[in-house]
N, C-alpha and C positions, 0 to 999 in steps of 0.2 A: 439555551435550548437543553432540553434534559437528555439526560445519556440511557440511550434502549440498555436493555439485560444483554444485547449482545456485545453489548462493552465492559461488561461488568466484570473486575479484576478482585483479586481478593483480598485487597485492601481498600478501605472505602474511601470516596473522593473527597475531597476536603474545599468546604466552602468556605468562604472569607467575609465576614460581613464587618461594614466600613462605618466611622461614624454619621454618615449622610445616611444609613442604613441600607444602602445596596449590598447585597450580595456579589460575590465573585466566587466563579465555577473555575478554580486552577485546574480541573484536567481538561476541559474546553476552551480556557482560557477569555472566559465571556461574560458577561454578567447576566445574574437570572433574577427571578423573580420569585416569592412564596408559591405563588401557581406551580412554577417548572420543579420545586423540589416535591410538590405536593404529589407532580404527576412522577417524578423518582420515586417515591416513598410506593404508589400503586405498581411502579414494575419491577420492585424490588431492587431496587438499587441504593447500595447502603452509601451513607454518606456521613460526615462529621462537620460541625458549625462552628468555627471559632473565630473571636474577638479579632480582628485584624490588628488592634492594638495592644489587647494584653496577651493574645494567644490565651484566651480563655476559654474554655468548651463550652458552648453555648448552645448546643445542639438541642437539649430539652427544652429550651425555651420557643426557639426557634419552631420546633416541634408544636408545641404547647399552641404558638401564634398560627400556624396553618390550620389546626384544628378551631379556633376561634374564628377565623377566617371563612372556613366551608360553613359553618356553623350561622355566621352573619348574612351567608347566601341562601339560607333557607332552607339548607341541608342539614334537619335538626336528627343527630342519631345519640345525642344526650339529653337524657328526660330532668324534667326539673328535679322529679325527686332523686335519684343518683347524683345528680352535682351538687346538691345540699348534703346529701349525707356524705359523700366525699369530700368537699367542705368540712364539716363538723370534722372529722377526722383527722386533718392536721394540727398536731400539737398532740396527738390523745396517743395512750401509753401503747395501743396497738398499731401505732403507723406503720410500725417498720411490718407487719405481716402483712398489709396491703399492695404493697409492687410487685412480690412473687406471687402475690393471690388471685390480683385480678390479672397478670401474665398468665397464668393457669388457664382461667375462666376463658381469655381469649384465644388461648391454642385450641380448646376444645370446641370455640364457638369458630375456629377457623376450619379447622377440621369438617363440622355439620357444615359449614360452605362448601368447603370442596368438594362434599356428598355430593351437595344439593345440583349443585351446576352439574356432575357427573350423569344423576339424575336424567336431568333436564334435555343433555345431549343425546342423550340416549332414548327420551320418550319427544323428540323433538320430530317434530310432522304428524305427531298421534295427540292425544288427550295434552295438553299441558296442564304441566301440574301445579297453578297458582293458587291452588288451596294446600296442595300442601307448604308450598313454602313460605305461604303466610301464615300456618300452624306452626312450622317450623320459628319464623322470625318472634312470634310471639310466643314461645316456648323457650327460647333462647332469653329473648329480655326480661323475662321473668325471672328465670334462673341470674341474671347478671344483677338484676334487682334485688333479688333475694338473698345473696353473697354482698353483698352493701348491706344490707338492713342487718345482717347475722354482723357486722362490725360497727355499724348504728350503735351510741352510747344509751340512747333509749332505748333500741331493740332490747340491748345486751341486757338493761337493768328490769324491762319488762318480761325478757327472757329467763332469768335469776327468780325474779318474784313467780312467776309460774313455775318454774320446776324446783322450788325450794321445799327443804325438807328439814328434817329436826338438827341435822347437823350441818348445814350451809352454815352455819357460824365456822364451823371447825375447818373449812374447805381451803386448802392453801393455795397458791399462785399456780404451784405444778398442776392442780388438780382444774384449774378453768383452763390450762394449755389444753389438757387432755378433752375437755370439753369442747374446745374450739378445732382441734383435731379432728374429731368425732364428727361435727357439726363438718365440717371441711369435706369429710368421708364420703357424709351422704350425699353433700352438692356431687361430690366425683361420680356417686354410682347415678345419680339422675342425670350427669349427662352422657354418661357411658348409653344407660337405658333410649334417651334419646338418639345417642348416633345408632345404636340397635336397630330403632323403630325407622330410622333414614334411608336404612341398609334394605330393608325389607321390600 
């Protein structure tokens, strides 16, 4: 059984998973199910996965498995092309600026939620507003899409071949950071401009 936010301490609960692969909830003292973390993980309730045998953190993966999971139920909120280009990505010299990149992308895309629902409660008995939150969702994935392709190894090379110039020979490592900064920038000011347009 998952643990409500009104149990929620400030350390987070530790799960136990067994080599028959059941889980075990030590602050409930009960065994659960990918569902009942699935449904922690929506009321925020933090928690930690480890190996019941090696005491190994296993929380990412575990993680990894719930979202495969919603996903097999038809709950598709990863598009083909995103999980290919994030695919392609592992092994490639830019991985490591992807974990704080798309943590970025998602604070900002949590944030236009929390507008939206504010929104919503607010215009709630009057007009709803389901056109705009399906401008919104598709403004959003766009953006999330667009931040994947700007680290896409064919983006980047078709990117290079377009804005090259007499001295792209000469351009050293520091000088595509600062590119990729740049590039980083503008995603921040278009979603700033979008939670603007949310506020409105």
């Amino acid at each position: 059984m998952a643990t409500s936010k009104t149990e929620k301490t400030d350390d987070p609960i530790v799960i136990k998973k067994y080599a028959n692969r059941r889980l075990y909830n030590t602050a409930t003292s009960s065994y659960v199910t990918l569902d009942h973390l699935c449904q922690m993980v929506k009321e925020d309730v933090d928690f930690v996965v480890y190996d019941a045998k090696s005491g190994n953190d296993i929380t990412r993966s575990v993680l990894t498995q719930i979202i495969v999971e919603e996903e097999a139920k038809g709950q598709n909120l990863l598009p083909i092309t995103f999980l290919r280009q994030l695919i392609s990505l592992y092994g490639d010299s830019m991985q490591w600026v992807v974990p704080r990149y798309l943590e970025h992308m998602m604070d900002g895309f949590s944030e236009n939620q929390d507008k939206m629902r504010q929104s919503m409660q607010e215009t709630f008995g009057g007009i709803f507003p389901f056109g705009n939150l399906d401008d919104m969702n598709k403004q959003n994935m766009a953006l999330f899409e667009n931040a994947m392709r700007m680290f896409s190894p064919i983006a980047s090379a078709a990117a290079t071949k377009t804005d090259s110039t007499s001295d792209t020979a000469k351009k050293t490592e520091g000088n595509g950071l600062n590119d990729l900064k740049t590039q980083m920038e503008q995603l921040q000011r278009q979603l700033d401009a979008l939670s603007k347009n949310q506020t409105k």
